[in-house]
DRENDO-1510 file (C-alpha; in Angstrom, 1 decimal, always signed):
<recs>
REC; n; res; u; v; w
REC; 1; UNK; +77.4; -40.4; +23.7 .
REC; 2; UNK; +73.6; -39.6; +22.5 .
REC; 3; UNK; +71.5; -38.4; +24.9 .
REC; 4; UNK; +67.6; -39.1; +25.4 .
REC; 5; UNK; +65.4; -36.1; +25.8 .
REC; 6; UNK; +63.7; -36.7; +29.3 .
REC; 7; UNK; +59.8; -37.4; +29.4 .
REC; 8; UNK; +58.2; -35.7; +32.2 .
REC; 9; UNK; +56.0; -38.2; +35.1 .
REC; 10; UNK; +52.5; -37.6; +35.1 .
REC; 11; UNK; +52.8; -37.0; +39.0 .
REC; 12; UNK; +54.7; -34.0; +37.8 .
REC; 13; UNK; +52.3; -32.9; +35.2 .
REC; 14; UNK; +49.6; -33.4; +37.7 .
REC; 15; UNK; +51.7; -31.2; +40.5 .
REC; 16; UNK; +52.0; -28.6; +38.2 .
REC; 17; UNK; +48.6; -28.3; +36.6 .
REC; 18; UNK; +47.2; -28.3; +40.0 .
REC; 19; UNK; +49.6; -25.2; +41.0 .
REC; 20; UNK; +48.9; -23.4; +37.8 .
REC; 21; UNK; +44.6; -23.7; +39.1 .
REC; 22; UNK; +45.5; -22.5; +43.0 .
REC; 23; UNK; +47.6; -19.8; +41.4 .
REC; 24; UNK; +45.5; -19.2; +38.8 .
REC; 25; UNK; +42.1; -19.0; +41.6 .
REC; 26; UNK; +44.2; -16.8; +44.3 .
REC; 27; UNK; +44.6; -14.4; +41.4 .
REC; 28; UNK; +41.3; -13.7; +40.8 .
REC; 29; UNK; +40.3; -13.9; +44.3 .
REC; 30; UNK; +42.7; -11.1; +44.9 .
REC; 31; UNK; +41.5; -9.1; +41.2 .
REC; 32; UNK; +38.4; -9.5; +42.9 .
REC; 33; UNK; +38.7; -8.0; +46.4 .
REC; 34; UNK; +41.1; -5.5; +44.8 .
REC; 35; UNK; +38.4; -4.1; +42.7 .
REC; 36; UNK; +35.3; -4.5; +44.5 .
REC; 37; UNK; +32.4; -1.3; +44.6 .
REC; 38; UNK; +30.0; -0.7; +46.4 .
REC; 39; UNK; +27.3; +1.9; +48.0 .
REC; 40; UNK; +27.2; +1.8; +51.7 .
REC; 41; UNK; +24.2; +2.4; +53.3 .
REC; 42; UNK; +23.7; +3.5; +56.9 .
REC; 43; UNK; +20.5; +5.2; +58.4 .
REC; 44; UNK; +19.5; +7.2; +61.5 .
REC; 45; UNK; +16.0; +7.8; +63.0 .
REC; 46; UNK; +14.1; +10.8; +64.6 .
REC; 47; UNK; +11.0; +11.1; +65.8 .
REC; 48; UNK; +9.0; +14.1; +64.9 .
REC; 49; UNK; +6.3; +15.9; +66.4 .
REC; 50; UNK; +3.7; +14.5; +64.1 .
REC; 51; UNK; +4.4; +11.3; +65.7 .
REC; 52; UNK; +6.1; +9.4; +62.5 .
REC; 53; UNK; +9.6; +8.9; +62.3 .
REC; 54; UNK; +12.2; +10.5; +59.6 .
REC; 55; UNK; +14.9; +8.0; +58.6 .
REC; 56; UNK; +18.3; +9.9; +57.5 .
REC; 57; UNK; +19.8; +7.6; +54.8 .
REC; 58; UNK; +23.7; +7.7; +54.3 .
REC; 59; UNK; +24.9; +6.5; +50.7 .
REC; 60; UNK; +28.7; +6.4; +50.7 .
REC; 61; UNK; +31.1; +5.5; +47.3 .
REC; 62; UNK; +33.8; +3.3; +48.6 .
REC; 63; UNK; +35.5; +3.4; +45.0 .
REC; 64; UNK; +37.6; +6.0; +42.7 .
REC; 65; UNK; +35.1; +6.5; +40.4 .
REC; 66; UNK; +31.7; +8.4; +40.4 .
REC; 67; UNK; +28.6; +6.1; +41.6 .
REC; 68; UNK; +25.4; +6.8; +40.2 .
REC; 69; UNK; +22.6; +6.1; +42.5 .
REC; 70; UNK; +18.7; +4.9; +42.5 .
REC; 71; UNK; +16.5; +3.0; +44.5 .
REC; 72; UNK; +15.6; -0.4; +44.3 .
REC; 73; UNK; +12.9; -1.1; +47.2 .
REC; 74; UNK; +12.6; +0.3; +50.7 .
REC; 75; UNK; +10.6; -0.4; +53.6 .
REC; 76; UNK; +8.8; +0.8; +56.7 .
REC; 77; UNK; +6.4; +2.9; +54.9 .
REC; 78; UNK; +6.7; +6.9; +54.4 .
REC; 79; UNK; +8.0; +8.4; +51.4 .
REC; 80; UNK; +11.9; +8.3; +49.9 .
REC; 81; UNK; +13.3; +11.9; +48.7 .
REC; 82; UNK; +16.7; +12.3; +47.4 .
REC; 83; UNK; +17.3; +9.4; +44.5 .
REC; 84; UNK; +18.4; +8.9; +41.9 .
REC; 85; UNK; +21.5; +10.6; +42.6 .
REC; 86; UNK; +25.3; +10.6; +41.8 .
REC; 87; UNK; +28.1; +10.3; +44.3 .
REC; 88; UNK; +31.6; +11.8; +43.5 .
REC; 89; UNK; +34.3; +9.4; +43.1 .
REC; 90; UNK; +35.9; +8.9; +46.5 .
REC; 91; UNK; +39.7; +10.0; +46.5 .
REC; 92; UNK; +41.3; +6.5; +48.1 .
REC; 93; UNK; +39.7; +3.3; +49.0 .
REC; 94; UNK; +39.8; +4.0; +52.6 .
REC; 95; UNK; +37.4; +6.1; +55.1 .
REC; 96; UNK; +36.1; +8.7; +54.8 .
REC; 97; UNK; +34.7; +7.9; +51.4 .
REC; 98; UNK; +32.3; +10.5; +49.7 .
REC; 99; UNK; +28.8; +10.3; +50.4 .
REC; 100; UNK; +25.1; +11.4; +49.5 .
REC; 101; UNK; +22.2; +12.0; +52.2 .
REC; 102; UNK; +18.8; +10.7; +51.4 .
REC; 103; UNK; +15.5; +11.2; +53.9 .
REC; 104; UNK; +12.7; +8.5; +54.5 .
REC; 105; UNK; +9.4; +10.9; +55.9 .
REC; 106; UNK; +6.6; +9.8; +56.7 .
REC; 107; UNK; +7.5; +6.4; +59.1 .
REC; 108; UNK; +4.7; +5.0; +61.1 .
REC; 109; UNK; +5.2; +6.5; +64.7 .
REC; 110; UNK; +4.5; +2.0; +65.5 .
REC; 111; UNK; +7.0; +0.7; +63.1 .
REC; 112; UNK; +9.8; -1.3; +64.7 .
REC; 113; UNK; +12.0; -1.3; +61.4 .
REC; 114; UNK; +12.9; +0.6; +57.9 .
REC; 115; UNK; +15.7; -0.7; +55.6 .
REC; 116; UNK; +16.5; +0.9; +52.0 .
REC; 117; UNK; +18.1; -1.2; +49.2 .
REC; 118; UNK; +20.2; +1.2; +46.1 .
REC; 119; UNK; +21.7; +0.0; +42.8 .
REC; 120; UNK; +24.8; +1.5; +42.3 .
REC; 121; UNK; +26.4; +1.8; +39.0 .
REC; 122; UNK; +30.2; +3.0; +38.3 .
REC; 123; UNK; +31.5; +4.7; +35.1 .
REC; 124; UNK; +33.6; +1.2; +34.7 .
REC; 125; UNK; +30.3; -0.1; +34.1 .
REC; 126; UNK; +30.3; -2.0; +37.4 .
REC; 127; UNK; +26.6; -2.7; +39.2 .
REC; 128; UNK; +26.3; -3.9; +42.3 .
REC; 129; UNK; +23.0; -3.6; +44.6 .
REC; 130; UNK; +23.8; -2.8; +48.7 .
REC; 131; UNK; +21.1; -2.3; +51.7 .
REC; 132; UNK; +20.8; -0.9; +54.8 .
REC; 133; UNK; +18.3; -1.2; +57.8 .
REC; 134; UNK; +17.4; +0.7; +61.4 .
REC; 135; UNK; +15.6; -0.3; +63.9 .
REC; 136; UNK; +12.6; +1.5; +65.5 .
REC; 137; UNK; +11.5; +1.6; +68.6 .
REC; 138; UNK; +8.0; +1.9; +67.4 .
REC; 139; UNK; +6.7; +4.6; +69.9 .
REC; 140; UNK; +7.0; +7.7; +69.0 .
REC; 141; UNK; +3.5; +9.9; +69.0 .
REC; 142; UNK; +2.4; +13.3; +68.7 .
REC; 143; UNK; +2.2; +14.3; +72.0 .
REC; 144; UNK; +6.0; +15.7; +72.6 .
REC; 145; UNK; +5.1; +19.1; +74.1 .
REC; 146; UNK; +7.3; +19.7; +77.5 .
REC; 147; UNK; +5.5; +20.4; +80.8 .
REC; 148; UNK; +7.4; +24.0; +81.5 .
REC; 149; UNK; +8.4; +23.8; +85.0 .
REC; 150; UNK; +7.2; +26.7; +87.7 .
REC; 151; UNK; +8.6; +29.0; +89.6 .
REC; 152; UNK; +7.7; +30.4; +93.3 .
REC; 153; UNK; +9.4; +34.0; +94.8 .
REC; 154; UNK; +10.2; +34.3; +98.7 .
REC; 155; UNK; +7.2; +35.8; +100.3 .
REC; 156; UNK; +6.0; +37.0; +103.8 .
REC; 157; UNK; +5.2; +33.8; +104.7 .
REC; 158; UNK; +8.3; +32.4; +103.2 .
REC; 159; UNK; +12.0; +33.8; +102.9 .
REC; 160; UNK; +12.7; +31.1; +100.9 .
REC; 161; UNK; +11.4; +30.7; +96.9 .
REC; 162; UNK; +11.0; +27.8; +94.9 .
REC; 163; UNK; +11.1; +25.5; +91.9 .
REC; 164; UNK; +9.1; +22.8; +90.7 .
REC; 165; UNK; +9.9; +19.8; +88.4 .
REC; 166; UNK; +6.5; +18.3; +86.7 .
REC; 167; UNK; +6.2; +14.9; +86.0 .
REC; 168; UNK; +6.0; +13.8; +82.1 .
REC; 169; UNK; +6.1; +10.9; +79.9 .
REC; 170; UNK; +7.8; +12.5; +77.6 .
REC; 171; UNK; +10.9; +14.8; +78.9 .
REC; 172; UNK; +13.4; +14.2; +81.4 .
REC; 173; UNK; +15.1; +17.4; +83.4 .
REC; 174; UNK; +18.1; +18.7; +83.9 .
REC; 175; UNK; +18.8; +21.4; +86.7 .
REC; 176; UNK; +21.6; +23.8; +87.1 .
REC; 177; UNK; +22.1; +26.6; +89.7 .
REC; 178; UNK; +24.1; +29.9; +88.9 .
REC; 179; UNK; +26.7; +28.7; +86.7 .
REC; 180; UNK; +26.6; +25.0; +88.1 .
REC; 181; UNK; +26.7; +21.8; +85.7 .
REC; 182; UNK; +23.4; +20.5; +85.3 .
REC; 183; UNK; +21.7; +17.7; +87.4 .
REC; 184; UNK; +18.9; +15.1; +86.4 .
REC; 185; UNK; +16.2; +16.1; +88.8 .
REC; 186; UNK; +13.1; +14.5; +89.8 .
REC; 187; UNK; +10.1; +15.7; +90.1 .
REC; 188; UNK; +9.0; +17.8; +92.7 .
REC; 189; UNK; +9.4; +20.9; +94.7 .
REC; 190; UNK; +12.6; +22.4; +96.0 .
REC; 191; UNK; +13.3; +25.3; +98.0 .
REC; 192; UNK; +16.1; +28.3; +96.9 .
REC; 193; UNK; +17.5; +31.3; +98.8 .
REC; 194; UNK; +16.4; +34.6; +97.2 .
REC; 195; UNK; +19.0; +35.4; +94.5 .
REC; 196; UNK; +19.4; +31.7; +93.1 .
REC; 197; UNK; +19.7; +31.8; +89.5 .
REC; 198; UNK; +18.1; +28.7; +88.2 .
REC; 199; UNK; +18.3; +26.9; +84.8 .
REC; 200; UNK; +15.9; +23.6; +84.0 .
REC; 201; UNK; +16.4; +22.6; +81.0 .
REC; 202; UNK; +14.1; +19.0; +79.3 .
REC; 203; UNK; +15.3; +16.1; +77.2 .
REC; 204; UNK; +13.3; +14.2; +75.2 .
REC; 205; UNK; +12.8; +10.1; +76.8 .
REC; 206; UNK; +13.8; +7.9; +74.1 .
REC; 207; UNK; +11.8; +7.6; +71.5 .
REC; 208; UNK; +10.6; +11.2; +71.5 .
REC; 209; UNK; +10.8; +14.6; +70.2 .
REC; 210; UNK; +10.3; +17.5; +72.6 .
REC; 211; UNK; +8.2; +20.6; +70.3 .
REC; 212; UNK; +8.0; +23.9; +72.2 .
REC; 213; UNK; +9.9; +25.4; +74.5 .
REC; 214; UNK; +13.0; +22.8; +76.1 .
REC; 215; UNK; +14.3; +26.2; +78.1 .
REC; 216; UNK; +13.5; +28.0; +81.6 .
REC; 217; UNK; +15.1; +30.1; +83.7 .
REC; 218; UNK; +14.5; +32.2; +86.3 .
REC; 219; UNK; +16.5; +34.1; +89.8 .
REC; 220; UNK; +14.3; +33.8; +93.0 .
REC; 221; UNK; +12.8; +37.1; +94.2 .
REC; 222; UNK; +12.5; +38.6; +97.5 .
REC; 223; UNK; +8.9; +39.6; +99.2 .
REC; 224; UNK; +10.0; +43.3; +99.3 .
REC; 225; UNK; +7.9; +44.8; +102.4 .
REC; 226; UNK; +5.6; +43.2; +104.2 .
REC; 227; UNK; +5.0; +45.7; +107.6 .
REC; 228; UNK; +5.5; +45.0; +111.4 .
REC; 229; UNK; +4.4; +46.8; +114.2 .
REC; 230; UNK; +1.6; +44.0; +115.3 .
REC; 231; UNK; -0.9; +45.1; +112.5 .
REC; 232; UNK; -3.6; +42.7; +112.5 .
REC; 233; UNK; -3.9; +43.4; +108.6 .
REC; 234; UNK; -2.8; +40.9; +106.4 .
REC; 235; UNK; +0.4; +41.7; +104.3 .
REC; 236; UNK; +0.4; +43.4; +101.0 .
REC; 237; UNK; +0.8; +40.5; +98.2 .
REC; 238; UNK; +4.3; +40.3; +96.2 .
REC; 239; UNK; +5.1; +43.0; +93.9 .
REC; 240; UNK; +3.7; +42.4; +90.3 .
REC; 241; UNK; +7.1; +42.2; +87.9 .
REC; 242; UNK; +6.0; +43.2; +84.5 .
REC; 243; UNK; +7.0; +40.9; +81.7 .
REC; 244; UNK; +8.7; +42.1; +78.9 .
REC; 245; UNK; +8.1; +40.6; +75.5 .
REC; 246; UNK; +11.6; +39.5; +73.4 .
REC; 247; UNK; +12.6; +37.5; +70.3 .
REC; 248; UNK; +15.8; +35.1; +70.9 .
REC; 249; UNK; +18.3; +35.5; +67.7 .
REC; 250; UNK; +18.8; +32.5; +65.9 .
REC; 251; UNK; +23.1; +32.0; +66.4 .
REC; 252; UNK; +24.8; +31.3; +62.9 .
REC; 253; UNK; +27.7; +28.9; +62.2 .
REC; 254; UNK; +30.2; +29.6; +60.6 .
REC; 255; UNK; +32.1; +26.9; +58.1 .
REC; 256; UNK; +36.1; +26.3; +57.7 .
REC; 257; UNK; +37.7; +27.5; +54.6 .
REC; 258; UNK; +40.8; +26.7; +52.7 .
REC; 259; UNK; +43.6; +29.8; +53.3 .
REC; 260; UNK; +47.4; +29.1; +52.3 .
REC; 261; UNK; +46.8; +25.5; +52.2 .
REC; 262; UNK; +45.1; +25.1; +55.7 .
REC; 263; UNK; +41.3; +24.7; +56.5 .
REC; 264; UNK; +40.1; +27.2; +59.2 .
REC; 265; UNK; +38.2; +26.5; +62.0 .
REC; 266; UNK; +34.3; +26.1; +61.8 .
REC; 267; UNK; +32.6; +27.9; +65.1 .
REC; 268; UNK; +29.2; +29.2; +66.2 .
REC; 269; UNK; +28.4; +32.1; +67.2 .
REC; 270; UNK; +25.9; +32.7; +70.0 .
REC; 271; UNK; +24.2; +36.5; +69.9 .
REC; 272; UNK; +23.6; +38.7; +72.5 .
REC; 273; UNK; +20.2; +39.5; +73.5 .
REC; 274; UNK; +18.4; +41.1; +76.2 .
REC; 275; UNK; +16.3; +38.4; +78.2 .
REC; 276; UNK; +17.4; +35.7; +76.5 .
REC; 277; UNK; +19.6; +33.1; +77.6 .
REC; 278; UNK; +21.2; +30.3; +75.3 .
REC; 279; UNK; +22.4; +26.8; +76.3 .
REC; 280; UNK; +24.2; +24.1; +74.7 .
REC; 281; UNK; +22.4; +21.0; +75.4 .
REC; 282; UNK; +22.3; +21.6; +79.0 .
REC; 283; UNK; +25.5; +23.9; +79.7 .
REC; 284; UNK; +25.2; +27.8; +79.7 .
REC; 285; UNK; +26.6; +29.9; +77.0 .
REC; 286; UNK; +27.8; +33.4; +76.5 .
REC; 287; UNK; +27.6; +35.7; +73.7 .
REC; 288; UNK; +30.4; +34.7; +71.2 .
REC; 289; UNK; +32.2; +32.6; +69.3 .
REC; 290; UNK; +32.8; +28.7; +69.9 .
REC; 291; UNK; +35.0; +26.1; +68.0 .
REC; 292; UNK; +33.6; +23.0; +66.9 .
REC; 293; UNK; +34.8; +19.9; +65.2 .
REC; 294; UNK; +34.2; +19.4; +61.3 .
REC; 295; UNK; +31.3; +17.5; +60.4 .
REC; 296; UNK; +29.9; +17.8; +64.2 .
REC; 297; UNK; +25.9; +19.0; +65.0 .
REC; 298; UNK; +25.3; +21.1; +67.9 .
REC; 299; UNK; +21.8; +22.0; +69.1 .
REC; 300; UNK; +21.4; +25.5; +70.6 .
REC; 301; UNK; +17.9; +26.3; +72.9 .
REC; 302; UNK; +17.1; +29.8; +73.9 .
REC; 303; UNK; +15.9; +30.2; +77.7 .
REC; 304; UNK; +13.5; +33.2; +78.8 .
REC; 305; UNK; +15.0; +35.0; +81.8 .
REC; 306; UNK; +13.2; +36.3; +84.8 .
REC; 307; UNK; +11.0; +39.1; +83.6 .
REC; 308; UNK; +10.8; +38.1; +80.5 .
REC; 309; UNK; +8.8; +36.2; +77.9 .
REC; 310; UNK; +9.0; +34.9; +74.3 .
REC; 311; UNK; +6.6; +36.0; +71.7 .
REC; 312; UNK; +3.9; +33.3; +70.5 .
REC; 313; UNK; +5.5; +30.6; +67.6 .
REC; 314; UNK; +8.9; +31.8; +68.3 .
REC; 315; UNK; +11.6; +29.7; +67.4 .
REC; 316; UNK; +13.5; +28.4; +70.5 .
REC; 317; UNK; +16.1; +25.5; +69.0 .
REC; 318; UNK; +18.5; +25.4; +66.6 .
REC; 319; UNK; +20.6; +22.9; +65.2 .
REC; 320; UNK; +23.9; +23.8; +63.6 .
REC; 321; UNK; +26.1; +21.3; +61.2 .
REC; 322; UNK; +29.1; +21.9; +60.0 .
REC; 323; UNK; +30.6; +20.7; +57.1 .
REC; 324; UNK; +33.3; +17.8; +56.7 .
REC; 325; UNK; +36.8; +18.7; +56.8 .
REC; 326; UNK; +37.9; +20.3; +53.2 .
REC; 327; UNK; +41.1; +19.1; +51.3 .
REC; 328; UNK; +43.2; +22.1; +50.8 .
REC; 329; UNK; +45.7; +22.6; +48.0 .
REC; 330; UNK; +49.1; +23.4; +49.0 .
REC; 331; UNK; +49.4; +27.4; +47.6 .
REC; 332; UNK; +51.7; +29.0; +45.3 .
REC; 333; UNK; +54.5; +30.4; +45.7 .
REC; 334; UNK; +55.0; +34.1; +45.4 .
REC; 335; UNK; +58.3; +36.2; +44.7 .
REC; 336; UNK; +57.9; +39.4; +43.9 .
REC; 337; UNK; +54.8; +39.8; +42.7 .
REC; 338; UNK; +55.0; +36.8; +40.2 .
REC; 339; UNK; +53.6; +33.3; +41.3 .
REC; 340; UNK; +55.7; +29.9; +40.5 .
REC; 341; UNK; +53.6; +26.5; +40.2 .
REC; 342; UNK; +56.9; +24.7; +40.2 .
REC; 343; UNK; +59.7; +24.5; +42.4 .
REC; 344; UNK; +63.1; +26.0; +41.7 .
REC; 345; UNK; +65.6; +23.5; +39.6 .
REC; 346; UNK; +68.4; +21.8; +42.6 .
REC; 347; UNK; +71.0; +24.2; +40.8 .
REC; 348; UNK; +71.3; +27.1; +38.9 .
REC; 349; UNK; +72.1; +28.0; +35.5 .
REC; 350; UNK; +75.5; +28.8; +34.8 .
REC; 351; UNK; +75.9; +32.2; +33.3 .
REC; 352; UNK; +77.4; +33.0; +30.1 .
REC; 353; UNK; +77.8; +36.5; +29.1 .
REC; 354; UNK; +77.7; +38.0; +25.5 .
REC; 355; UNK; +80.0; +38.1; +23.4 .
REC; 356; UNK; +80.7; +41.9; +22.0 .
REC; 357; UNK; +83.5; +41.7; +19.7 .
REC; 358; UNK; +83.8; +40.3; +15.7 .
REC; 359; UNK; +84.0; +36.5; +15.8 .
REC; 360; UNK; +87.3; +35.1; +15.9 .
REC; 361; UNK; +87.6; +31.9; +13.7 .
REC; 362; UNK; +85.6; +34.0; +11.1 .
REC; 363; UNK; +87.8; +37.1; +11.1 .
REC; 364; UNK; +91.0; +34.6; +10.8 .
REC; 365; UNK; +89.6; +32.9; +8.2 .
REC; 366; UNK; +89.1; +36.4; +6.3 .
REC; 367; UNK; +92.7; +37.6; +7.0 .
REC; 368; UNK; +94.2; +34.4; +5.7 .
REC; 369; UNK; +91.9; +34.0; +2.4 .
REC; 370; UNK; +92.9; +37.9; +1.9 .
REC; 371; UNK; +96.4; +37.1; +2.1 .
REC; 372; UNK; +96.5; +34.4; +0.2 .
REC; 373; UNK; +95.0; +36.1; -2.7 .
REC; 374; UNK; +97.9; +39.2; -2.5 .
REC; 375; UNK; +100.7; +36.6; -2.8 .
REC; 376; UNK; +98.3; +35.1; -5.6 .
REC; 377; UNK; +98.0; +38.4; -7.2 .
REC; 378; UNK; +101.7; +39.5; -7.0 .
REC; 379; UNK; +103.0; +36.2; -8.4 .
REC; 380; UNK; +100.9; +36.5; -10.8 .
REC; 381; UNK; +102.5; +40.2; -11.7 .
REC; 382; UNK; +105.5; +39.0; -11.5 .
REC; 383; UNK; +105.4; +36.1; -14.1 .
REC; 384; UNK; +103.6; +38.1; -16.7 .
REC; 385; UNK; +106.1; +40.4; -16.8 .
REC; 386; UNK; +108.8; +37.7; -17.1 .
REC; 387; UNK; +106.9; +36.6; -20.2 .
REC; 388; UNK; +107.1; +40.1; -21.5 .
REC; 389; UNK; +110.8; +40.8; -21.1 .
REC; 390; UNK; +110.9; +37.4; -22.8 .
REC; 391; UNK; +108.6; +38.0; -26.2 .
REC; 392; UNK; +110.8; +41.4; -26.4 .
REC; 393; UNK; +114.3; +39.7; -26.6 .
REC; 394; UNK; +112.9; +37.3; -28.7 .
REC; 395; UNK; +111.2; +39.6; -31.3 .
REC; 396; UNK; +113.1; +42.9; -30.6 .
REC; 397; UNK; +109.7; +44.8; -30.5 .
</recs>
């Protein structure tokens, strides 16, 4: 029987050149989402006491290769500081990807936007251009100096002191007594019991930044003596308390580093001064060390006590950063002194000792070739004197 070969439809064709093109598209789609770049940009805003805004820029490399950085076109006004610039490639395609910090200064205090568009290019060759944008609330000013709150002692008059909140359009107020959590307070007057420590702290209202002292603090005083005895004189005025002049000691921070493998722990540490009290935002701290979490920002302010005051242009706020948590190498290991980079093999060699003696197969081999030769050599004796004995009977000589 011959057979025919079979000739394919052209439905068939047709199915199959139409699943070669969907497989053939879905391929690149994936290529192409598999291998995309790209330089994200994020931003932040601050008002400063100049009344324009600073925009904090942040570039990050969401790919495994180094990004080289430069600006295409940014707006909002001010100046751009920082580009061009290279980012490190970023170990793994997922968060948190390595990143640069770039600063927009110079924003009008009115503006009610900024955006910053980069060109990235990798060392595949690969460009790609990426934005980023913030929005302003367009009403920051100059005038972001706090209204410092007052104080009033118990007098002859009064057995009860005082505290006053101002009123501002720029700060709101926080209010803690003794070591209490602070309270948003209004303003006005209140009355405290001689003895009351008091801590007011202000926050700057959105869209401002406080300049200046941000820190009070003060214990209510008594009247001291005041007379009796029906004396029509009037009563001697409070006692004077002298103010002592002091500088508050910027605290320090302190970064993580890598021991045996492990990152440490980044803390602050707050310093102990005389007349000076620090606060963390609004809370109370002590002299010593605090933890905080990598890659966090605390701001510190320093608070005058009662009897006490801060020397002109003193600094009174800090902020402290610390850095992004660190990828620590596992370390080597140690015995005795000498350090292994690799680990030891599943199971050990088996030992062979050394041999002390003469070889055997050799020395046999030596024995037997000597042998031989004696029986070679004796047979050999023996037959030429055989031949002698012969050539003698023979000849008679």
């Amino acid at each position: 029987m011959r057979l025919h070969p079979r000739i394919p439809r052209s439905r068939s064709i047709a199915a199959l050149a139409l699943s070669i093109g969907v497989g053939g598209v879905a391929s690149l789609a994936l290529v192409t989402a598999a291998s995309a770049h790209a330089s994200l940009v994020s931003g932040s805003a601050q008002c400063q006491s100049n009344g324009t805004y600073t925009v904090t820029w942040t570039i990050s490399n969401d790919w495994i290769l180094a990004d080289s950085i430069s600006e295409v076109s940014h707006s909002g006004g001010g100046t751009l500081s920082g580009l061009p610039t290279t980012i490190p490639a970023s170990p793994s395609k997922k968060p948190p990807f390595e990143s640069v910090t770039v600063l927009q200064t110079g924003v009008s205090g009115s503006a009610t936007s900024a955006s910053l568009t980069v060109h990235g290019t990798w060392t595949d060759n690969k460009s790609v251009n990426n934005s980023g944008s913030v929005t302003l609330p367009g009403t920051c000013s100059s005038d972001t100096a706090a209204t410092a709150p007052t104080f009033t002692n118990a007098s002859c008059s009064s057995a009860m002191g005082s505290y006053t909140i101002p009123s501002s359009n720029v700060a709101d107020y926080f209010v803690a007594i003794g070591n209490g959590a602070p309270v948003a307070a209004p303003a006005g007057t209140v009355s405290e019991a001689v003895g009351t420590l008091i801590k007011i702290t202000a926050q700057a209202k959105p869209g401002k930044t406080l300049t200046g002292t941000t820190a009070w603090a003060a214990t209510i005083a008594g009247a001291g003596s005041c007379g009796g005895g029906g004396s029509s004189s009037p009563p001697p005025p409070p006692p004077t308390v002298s103010s002592n002049v002091v500088t508050p000691a910027a605290p320090s921070i302190t970064q993580g580093v890598c021991l045996s493998g492990k990152e440490s722990a980044a803390y602050y540490t707050i310093p102990g001064i005389t007349g000076v009290t620090y606060l963390n935002g609004t809370t109370g701290v002590a002299a010593g060390k605090y933890n905080v979490a990598y890659g966090s920002t605390t701001t510190i302010t320093a608070a005058a006590l009662t009897g006490f005051t801060f020397s002109g242009g003193a600094t009174t706020s800090w902020t402290l950063t610390a850095n992004k948590a660190a990828t620590c190498a596992a370390p080597p290991t140690a015995v005795l002194g000498v350090t292994f980079t690799q680990p030891p093999p599943k199971t050990p060699p088996v030992a062979v000792l050394p041999f002390t003696g003469q070889p055997i197969l050799q020395t046999t081999l030596v024995a037997f070739g000597l042998l031989l030769a004696g029986g070679l050599l004796i047979g050999s004796s023996r037959r030429h004197r055989l031949s002698h004995l012969t050539w003698i009977d023979r000849t008679g000589k």
